[in-house]
BALOBA-1460 file (C-alpha; in Angstrom, 3 decimals):
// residues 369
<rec num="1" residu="x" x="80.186" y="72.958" z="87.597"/>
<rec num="2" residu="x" x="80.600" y="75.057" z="91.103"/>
<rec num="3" residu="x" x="84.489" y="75.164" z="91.098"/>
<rec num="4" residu="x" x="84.401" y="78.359" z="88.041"/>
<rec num="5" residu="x" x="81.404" y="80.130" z="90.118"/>
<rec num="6" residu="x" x="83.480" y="79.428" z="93.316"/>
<rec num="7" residu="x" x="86.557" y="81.450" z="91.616"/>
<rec num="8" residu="x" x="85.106" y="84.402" z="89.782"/>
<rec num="9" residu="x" x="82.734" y="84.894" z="93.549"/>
<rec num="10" residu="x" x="85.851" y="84.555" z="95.824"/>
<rec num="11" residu="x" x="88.526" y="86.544" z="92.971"/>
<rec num="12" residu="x" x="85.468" y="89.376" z="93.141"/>
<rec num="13" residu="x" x="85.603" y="89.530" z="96.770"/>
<rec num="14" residu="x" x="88.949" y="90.257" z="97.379"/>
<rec num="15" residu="x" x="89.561" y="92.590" z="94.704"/>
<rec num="16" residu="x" x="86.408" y="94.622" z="96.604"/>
<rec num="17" residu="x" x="84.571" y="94.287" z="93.653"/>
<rec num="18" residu="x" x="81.216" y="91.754" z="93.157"/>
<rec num="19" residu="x" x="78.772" y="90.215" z="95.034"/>
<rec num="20" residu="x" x="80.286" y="89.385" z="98.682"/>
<rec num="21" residu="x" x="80.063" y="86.092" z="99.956"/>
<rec num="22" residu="x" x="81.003" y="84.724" z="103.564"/>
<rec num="23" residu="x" x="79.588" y="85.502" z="106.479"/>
<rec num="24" residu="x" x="77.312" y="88.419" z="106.092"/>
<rec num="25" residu="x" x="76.056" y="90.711" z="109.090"/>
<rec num="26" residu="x" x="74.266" y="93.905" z="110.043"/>
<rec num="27" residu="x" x="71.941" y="93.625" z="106.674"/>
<rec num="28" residu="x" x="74.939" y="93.201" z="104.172"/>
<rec num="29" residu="x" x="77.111" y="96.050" z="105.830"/>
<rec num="30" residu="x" x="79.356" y="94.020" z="107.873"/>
<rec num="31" residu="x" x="81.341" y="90.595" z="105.728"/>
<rec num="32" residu="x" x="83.324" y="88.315" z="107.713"/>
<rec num="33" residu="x" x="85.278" y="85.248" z="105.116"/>
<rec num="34" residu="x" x="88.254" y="82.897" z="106.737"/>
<rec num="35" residu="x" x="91.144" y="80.815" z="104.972"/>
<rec num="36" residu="x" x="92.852" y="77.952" z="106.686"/>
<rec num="37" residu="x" x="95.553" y="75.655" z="105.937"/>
<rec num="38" residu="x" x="97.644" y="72.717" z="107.373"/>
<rec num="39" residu="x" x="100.412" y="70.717" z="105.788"/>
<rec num="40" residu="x" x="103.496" y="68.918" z="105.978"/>
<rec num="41" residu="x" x="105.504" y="66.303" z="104.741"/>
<rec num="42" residu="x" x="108.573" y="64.155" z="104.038"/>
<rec num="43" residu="x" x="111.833" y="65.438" z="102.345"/>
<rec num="44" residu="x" x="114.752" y="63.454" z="101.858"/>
<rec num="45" residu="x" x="117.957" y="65.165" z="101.700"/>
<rec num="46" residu="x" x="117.309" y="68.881" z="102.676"/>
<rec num="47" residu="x" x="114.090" y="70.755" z="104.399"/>
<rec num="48" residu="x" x="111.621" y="72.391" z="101.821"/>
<rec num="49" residu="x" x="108.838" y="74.060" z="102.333"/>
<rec num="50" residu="x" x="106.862" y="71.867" z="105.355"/>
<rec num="51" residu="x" x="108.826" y="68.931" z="105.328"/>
<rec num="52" residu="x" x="111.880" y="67.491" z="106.626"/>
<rec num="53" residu="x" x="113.263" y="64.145" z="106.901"/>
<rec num="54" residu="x" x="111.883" y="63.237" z="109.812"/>
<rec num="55" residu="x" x="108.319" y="64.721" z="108.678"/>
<rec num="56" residu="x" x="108.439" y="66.510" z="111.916"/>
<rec num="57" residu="x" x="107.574" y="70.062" z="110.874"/>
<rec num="58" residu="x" x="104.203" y="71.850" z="109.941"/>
<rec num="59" residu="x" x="102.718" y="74.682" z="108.300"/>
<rec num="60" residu="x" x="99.640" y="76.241" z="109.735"/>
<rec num="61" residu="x" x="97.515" y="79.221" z="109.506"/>
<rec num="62" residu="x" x="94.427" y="80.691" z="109.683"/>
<rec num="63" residu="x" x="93.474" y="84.153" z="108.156"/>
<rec num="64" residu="x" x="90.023" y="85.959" z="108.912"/>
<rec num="65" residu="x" x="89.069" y="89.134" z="106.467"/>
<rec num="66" residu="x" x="86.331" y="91.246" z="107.658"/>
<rec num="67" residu="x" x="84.609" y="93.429" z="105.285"/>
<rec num="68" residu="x" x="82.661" y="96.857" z="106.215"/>
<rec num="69" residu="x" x="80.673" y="98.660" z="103.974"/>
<rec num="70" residu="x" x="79.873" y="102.037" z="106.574"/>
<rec num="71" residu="x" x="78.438" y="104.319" z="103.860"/>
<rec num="72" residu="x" x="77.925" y="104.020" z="99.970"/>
<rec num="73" residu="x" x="81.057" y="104.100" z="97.767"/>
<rec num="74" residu="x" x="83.161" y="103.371" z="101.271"/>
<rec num="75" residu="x" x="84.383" y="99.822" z="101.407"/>
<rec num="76" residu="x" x="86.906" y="99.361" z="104.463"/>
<rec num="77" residu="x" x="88.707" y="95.926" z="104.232"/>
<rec num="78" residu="x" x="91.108" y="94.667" z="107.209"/>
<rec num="79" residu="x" x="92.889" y="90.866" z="107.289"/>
<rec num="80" residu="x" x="94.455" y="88.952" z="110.024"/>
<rec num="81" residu="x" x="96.340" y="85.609" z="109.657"/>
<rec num="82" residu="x" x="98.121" y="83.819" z="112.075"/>
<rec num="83" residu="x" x="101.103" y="81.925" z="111.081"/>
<rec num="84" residu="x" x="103.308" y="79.284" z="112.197"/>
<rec num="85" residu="x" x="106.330" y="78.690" z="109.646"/>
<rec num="86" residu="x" x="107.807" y="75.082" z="109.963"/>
<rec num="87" residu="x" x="110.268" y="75.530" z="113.085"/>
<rec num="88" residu="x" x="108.555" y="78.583" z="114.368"/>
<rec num="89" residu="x" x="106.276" y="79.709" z="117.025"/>
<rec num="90" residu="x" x="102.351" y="80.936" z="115.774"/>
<rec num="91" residu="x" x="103.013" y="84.578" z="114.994"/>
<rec num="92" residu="x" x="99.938" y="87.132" z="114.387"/>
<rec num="93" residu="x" x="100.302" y="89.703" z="111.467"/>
<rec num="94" residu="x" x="98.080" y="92.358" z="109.904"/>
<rec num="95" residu="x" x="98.237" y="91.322" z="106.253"/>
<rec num="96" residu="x" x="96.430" y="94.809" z="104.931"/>
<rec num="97" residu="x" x="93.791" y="97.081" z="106.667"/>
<rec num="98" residu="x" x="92.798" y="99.610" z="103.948"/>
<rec num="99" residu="x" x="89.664" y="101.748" z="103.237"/>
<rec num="100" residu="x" x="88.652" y="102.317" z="99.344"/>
<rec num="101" residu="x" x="86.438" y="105.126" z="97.932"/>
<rec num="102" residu="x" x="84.848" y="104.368" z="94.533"/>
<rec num="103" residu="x" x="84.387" y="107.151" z="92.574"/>
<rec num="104" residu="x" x="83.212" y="105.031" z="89.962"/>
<rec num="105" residu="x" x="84.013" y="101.587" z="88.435"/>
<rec num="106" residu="x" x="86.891" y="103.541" z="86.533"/>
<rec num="107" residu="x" x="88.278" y="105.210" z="89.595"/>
<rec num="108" residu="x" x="89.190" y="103.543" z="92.835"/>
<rec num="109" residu="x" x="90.805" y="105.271" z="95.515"/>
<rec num="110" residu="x" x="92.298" y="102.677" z="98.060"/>
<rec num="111" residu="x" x="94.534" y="104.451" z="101.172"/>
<rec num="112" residu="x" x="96.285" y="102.224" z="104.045"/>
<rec num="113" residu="x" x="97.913" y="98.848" z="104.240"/>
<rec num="114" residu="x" x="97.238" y="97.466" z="100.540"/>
<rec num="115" residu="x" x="97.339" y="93.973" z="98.718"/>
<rec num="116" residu="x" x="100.469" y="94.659" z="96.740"/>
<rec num="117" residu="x" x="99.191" y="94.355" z="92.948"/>
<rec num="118" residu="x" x="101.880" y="92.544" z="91.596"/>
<rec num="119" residu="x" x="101.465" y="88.891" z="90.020"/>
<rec num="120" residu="x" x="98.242" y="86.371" z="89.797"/>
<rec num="121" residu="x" x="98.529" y="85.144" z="93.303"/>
<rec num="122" residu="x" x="99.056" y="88.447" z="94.685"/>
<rec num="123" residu="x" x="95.801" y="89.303" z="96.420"/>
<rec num="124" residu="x" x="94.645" y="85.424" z="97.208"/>
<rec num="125" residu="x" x="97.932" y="84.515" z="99.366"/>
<rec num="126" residu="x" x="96.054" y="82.711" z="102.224"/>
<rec num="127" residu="x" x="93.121" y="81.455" z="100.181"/>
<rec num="128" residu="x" x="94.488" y="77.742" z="99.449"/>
<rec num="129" residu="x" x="91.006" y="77.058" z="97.829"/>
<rec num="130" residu="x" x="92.237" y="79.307" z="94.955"/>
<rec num="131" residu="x" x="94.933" y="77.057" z="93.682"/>
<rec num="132" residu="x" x="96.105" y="73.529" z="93.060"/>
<rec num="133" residu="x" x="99.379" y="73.040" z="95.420"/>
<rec num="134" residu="x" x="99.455" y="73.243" z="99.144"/>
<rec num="135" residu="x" x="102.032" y="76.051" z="98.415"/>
<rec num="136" residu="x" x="102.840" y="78.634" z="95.509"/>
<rec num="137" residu="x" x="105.865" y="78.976" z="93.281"/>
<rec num="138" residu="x" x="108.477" y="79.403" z="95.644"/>
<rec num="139" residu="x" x="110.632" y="81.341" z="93.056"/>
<rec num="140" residu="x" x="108.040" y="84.375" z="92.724"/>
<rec num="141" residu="x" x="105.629" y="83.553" z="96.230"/>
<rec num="142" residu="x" x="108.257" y="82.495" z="97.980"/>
<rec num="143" residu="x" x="111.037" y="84.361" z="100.543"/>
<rec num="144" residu="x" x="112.180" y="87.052" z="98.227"/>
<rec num="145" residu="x" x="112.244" y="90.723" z="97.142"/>
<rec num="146" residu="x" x="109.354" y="89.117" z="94.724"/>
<rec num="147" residu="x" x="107.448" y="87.695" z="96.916"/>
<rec num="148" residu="x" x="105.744" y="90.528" z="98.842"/>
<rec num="149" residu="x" x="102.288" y="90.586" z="100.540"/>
<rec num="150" residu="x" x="101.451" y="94.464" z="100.843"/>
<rec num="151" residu="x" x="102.925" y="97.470" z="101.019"/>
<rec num="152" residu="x" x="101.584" y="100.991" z="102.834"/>
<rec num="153" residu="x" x="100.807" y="104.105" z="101.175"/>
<rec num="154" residu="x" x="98.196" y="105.271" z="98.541"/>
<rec num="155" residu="x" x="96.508" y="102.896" z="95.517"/>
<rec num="156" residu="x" x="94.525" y="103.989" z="92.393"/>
<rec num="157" residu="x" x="92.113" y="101.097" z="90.603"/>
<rec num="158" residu="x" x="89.507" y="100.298" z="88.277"/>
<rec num="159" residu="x" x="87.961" y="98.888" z="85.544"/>
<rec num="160" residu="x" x="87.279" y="99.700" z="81.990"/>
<rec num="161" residu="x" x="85.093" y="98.404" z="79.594"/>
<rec num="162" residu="x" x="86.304" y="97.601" z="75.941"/>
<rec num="163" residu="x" x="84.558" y="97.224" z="72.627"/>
<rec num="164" residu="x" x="84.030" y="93.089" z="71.726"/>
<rec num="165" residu="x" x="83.570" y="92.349" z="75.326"/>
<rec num="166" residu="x" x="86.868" y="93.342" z="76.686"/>
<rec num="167" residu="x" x="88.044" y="94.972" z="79.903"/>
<rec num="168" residu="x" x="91.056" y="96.494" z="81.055"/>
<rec num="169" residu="x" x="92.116" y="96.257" z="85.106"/>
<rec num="170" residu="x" x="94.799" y="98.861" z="86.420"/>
<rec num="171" residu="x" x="96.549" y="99.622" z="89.525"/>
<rec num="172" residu="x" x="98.977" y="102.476" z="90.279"/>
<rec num="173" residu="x" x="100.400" y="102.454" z="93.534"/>
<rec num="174" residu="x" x="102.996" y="104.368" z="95.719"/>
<rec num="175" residu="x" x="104.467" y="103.978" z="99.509"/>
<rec num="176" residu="x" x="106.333" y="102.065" z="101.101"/>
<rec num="177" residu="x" x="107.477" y="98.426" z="100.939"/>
<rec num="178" residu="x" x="109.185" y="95.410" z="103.234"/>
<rec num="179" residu="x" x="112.110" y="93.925" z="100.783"/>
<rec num="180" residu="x" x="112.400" y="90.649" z="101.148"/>
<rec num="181" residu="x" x="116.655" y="89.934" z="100.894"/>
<rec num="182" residu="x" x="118.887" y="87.435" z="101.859"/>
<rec num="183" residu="x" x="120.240" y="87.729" z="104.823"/>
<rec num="184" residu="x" x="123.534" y="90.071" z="105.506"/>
<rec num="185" residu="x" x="125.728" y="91.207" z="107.809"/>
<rec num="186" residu="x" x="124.527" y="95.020" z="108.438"/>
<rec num="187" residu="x" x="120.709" y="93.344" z="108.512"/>
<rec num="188" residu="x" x="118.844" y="95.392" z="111.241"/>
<rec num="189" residu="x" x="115.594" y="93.065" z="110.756"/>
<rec num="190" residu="x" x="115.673" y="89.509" z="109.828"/>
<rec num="191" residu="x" x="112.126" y="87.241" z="109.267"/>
<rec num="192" residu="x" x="112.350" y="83.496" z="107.963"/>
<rec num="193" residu="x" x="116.041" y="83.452" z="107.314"/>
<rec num="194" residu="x" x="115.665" y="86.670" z="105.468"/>
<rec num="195" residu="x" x="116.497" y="90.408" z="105.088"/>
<rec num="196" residu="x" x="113.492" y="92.774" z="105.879"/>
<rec num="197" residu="x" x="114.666" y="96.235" z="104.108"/>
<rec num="198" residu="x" x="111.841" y="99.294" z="104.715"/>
<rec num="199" residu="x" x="112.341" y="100.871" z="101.263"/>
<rec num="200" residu="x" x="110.280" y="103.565" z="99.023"/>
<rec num="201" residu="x" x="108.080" y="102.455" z="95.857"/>
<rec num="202" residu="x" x="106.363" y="102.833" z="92.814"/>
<rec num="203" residu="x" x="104.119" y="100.351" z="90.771"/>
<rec num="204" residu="x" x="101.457" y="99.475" z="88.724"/>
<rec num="205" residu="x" x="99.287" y="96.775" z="86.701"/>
<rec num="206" residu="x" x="97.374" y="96.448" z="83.815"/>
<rec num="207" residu="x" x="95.291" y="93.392" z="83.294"/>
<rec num="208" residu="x" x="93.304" y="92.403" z="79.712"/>
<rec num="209" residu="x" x="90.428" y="90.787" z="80.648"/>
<rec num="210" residu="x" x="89.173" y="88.450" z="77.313"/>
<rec num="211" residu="x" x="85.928" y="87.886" z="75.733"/>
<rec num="212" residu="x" x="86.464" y="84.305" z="76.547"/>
<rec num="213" residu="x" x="85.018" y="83.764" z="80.170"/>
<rec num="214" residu="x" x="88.178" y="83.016" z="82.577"/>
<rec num="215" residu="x" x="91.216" y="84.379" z="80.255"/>
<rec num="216" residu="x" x="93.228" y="87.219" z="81.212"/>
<rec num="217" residu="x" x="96.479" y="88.862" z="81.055"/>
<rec num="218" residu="x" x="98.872" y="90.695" z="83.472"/>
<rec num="219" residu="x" x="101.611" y="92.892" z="82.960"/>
<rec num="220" residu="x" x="103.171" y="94.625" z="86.308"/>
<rec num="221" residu="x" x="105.942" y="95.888" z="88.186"/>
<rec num="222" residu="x" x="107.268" y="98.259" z="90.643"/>
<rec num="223" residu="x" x="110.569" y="100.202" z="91.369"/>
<rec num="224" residu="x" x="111.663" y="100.851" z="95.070"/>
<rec num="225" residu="x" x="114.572" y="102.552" z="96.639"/>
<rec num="226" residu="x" x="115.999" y="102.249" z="100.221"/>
<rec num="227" residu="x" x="115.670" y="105.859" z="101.926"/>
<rec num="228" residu="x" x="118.468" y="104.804" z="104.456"/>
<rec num="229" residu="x" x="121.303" y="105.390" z="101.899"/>
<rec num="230" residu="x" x="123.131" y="108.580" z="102.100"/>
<rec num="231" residu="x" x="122.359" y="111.349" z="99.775"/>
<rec num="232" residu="x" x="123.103" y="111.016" z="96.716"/>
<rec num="233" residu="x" x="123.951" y="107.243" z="96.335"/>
<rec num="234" residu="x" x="120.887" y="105.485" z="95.047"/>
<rec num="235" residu="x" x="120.237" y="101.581" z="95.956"/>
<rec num="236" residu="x" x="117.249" y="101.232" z="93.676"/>
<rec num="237" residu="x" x="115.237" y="98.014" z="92.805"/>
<rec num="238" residu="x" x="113.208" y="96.903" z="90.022"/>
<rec num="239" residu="x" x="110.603" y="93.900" z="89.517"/>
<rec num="240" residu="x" x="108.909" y="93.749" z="86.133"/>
<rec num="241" residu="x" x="106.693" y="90.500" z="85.045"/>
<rec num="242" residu="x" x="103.764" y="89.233" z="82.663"/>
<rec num="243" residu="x" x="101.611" y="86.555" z="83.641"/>
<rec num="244" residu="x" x="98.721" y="85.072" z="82.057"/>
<rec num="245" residu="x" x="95.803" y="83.071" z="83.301"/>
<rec num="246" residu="x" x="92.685" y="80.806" z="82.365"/>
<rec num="247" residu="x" x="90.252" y="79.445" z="84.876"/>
<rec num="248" residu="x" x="87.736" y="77.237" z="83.411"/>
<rec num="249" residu="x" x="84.907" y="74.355" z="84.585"/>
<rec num="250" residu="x" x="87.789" y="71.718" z="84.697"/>
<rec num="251" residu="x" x="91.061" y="73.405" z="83.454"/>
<rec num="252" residu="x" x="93.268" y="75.569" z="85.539"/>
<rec num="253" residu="x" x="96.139" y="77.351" z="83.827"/>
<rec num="254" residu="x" x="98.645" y="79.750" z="84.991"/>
<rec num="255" residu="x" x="101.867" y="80.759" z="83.950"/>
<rec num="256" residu="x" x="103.762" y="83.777" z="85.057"/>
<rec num="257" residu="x" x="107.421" y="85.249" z="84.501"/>
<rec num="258" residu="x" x="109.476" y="88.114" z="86.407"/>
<rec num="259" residu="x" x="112.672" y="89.697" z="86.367"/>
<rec num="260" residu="x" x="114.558" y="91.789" z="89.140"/>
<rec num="261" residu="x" x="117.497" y="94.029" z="88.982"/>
<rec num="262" residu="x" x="119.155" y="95.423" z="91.275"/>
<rec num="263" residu="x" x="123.002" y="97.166" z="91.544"/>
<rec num="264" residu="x" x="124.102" y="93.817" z="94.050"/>
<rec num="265" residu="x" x="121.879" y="91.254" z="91.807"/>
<rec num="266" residu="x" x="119.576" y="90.235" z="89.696"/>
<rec num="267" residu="x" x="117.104" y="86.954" z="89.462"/>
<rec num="268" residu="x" x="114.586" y="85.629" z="86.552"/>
<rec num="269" residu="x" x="111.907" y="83.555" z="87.910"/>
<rec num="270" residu="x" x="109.202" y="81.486" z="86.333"/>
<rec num="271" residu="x" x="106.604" y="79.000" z="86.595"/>
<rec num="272" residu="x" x="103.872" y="77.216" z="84.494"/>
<rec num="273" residu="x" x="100.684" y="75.025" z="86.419"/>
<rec num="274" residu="x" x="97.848" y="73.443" z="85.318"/>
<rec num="275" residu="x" x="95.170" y="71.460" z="87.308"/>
<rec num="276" residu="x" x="92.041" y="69.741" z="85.447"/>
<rec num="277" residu="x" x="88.710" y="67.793" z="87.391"/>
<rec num="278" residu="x" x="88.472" y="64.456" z="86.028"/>
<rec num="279" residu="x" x="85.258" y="64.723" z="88.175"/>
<rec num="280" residu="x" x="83.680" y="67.205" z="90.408"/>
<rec num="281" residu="x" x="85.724" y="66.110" z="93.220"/>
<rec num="282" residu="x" x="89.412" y="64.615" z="91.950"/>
<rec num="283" residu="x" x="91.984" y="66.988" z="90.563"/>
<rec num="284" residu="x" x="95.345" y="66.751" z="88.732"/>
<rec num="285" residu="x" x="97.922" y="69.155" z="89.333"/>
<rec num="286" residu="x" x="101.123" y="70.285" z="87.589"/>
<rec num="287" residu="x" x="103.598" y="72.612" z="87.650"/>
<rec num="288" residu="x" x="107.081" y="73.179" z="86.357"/>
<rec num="289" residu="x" x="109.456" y="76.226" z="87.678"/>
<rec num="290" residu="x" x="112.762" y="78.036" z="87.694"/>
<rec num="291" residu="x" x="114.141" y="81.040" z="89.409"/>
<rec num="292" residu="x" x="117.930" y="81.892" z="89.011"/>
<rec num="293" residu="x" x="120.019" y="84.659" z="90.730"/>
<rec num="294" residu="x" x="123.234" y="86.588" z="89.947"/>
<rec num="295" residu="x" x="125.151" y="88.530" z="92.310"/>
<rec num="296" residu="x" x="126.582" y="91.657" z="90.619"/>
<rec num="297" residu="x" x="128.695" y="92.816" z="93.564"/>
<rec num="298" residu="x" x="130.834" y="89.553" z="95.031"/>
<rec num="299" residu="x" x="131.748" y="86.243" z="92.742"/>
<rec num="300" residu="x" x="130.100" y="83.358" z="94.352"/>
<rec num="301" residu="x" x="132.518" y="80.182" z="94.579"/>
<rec num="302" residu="x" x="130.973" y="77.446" z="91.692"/>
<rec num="303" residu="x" x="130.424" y="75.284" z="94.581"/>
<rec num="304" residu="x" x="127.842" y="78.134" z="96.946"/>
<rec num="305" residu="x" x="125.859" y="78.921" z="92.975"/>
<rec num="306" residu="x" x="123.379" y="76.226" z="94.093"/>
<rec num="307" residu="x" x="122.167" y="78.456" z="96.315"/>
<rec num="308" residu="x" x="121.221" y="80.567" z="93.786"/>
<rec num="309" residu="x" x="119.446" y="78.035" z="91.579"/>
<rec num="310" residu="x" x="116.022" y="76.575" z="92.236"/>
<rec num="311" residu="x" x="114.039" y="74.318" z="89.311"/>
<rec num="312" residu="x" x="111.474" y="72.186" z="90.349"/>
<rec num="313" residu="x" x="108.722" y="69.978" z="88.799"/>
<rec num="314" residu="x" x="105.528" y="68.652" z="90.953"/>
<rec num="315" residu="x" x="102.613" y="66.394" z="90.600"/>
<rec num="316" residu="x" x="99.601" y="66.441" z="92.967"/>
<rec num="317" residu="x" x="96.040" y="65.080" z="93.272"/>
<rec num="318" residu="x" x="93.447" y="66.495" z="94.925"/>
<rec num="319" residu="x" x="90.020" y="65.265" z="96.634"/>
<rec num="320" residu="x" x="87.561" y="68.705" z="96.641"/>
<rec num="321" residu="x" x="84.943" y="67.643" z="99.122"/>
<rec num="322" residu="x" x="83.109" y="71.011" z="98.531"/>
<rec num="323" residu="x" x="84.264" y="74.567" z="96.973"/>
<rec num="324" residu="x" x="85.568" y="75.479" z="99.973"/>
<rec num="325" residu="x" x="87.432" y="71.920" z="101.746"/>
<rec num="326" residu="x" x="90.365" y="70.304" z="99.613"/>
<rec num="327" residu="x" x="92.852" y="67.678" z="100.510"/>
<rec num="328" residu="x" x="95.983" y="67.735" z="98.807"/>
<rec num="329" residu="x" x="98.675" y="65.505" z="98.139"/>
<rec num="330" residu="x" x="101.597" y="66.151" z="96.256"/>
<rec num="331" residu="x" x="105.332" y="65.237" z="95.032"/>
<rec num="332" residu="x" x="108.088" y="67.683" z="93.913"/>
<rec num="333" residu="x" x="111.302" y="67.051" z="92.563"/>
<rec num="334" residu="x" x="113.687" y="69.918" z="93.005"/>
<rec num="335" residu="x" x="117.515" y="70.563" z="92.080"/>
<rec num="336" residu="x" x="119.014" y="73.476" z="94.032"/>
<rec num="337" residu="x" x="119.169" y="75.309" z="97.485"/>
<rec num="338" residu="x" x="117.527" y="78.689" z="96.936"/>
<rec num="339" residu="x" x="114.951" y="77.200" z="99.160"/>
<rec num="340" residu="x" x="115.626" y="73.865" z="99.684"/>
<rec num="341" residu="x" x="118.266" y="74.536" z="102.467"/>
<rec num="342" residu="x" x="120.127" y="71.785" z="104.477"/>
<rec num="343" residu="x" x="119.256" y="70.536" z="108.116"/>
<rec num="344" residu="x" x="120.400" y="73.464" z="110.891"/>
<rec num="345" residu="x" x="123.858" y="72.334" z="111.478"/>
<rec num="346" residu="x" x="127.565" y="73.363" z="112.813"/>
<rec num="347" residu="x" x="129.200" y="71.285" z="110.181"/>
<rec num="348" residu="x" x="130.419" y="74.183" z="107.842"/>
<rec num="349" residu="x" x="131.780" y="71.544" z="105.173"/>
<rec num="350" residu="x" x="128.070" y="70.504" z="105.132"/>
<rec num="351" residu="x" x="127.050" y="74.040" z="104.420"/>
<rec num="352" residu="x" x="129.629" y="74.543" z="101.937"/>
<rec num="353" residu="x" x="128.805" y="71.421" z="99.774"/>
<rec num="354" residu="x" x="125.205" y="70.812" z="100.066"/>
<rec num="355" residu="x" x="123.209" y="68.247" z="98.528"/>
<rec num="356" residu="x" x="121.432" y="69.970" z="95.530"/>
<rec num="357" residu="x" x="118.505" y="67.380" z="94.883"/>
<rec num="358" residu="x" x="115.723" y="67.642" z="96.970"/>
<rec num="359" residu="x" x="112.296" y="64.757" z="96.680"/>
<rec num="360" residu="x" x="109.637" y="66.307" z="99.023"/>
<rec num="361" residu="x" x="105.967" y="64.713" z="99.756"/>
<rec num="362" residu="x" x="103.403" y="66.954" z="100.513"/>
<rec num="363" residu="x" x="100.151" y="66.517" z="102.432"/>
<rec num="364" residu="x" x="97.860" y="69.295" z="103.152"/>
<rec num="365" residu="x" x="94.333" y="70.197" z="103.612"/>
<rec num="366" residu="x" x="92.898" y="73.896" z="103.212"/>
<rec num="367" residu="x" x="88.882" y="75.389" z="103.551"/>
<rec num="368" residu="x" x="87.630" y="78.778" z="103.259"/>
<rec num="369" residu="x" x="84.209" y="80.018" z="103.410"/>
């Protein structure tokens, strides 16, 4: 079947290593590949993700990666998406423009704005082809400290080879990253109801690549301060996770698991999804997740902790007209406001006692080539 091809070609792409695919110019020196994706849909009770009650909002973008390959061993990589968030305008943004030197398979050096290497979704954000839900786990892709895109700075990879047809992935990073908190009175920089904090880091990856064709394992995580602080007070930041992942002919599974900690909070996030083609074109989807978050520093009133609690469970079927044009249509079923947030309101007794359960139907189509 194409759909394991179509994975393993794309995932190779956008890790800069593989065959390229897309558009290809100037005798293989010059790649051009593009991502787009609409959706919306009907909520009742709060607004989650594209969908309200009125089924009035929309999420839309469209990304476009070029890929230049200007000498051998130099592979320069740049990505642009424009975004429109339900209730916002169409924003442009420079996911990553980076330049990589390969040394050899073992020893990458990658220097710029960098795909943060962090969970399974990491590197394929805008690529909706990659996965079976108009949108990721909210709880580890979604507005948080978790939930980052890229960061700037300096990036070590590679690959090893292992006896019985293994191989070993690793990244070790360093720069500087865009936190992702909720929002607070001292923000300087807010971006989808959030915090954006300009802080120091450190990270890394390791991913076990099996014998068995499409099975791999992920262990990563990353420790960031804020340089802002005064010396000698320290407002550090860690995320640590494992993940795991199988892409087959006709079975999808993921499941991934982090943990952050922090001196104001912490949060434990998780999710497990699984897709399988009854035929080459119709897919079922599933997924089950929970993310939960503590404040260390203030008690929360009992009735404010739902918005500190997300679980959610979702079906969806999809109709793959090719590898690279889906349609989508799913249902989720979520209890909690970490992202399920009431309707925009003055009503502060709303605020205060919001409705925790949240239905949401979603409707989406997404192509890449």
């Amino acid at each position: 079947m194409f759909h394991l091809r179509r994975l393993l070609l794309c995932l190779g792409v956008l890790l800069v290593s593989g065959t390229a695919s897309g558009m290809s110019l100037a005798d293989g020196k010059f790649f051009i590949h593009g991502y787009s994706h609409l959706s919306t849909g009907k909520t009742w009770e709060n607004v989650y993700l594209a969908g309200n009650e009125d089924v009035g909002l929309q999420d839309l973008g469209t990304t476009l990666l070029v890929r230049a390959l200007p000498m051998e061993r130099l592979v320069i990589n740049t990505q642009f998406s424009f975004e429109k968030a339900p209730g916002q305008s169409l924003e442009p943004e420079v996911d990553y423009a980076f330049a990589e030197y390969s040394f050899s398979d073992a020893f990458r050096l990658r220097a710029g704005r960098n795909q943060l290497p962090l969970a399974l979704y990491s590197e394929i954000y805008d690529v909706g082809t990659l996965r079976p839900f108009n949108a990721l786990p909210q709880g580890t892709y979604g507005p948080t400290t978790i939930g980052v895109e890229n960061y700037d700075g300096l990036g070590l990879t590679g690959r090893i080879n292992l006896p019985g047809e293994w191989m070993v992935e690793y990244d070790a990073y360093g720069g500087f990253l865009d936190l992702k908190q909720p929002l607070v009175q001292d923000c300087d920089e807010a971006e989808g109801g959030v915090c954006i904090i300009e802080s120091q880091l450190l990270g890394g990856r390791l991913a076990l690549w099996a014998p068995l064709e499409g099975l791999r394992f992920t262990a990563s995580g990353f420790v960031s301060r804020d340089p802002a602080k005064a010396e000698g007070s320290h407002d550090v930041l860690g995320v640590v996770g494992a993940g795991a992942e199988y892409l087959g002919e006709s079975l999808w599974l993921r499941a991934e698991f982090f943990n952050l900690f922090s001196e104001q909070s912490k949060a434990r996030t998780g999710y497990v999804e699984a897709a399988y083609f009854l035929t080459p074109h119709w897919q079922l989807a599933g997924r089950v997740e929970g993310s939960r978050t503590w404040a260390s520093a203030t008690a929360v009133p009992p009735e404010l902790l739902t918005y500190l609690r997300h679980r959610e469970a979702a079906v969806g079927v999809n109709y793959w007209f090719n590898p690279h044009l889906v349609f989508k249509v799913s249902f989720h079923n979520v209890i909690g406001n970490r992202f399920a947030m009431p309707e925009a309101t003055d009503d502060l007794a709303a605020l205060l006692h919001p409705e925790p359960h949240t239905r949401l139907l979603s409707l989406g189509t997404q192509f890449s080539f």
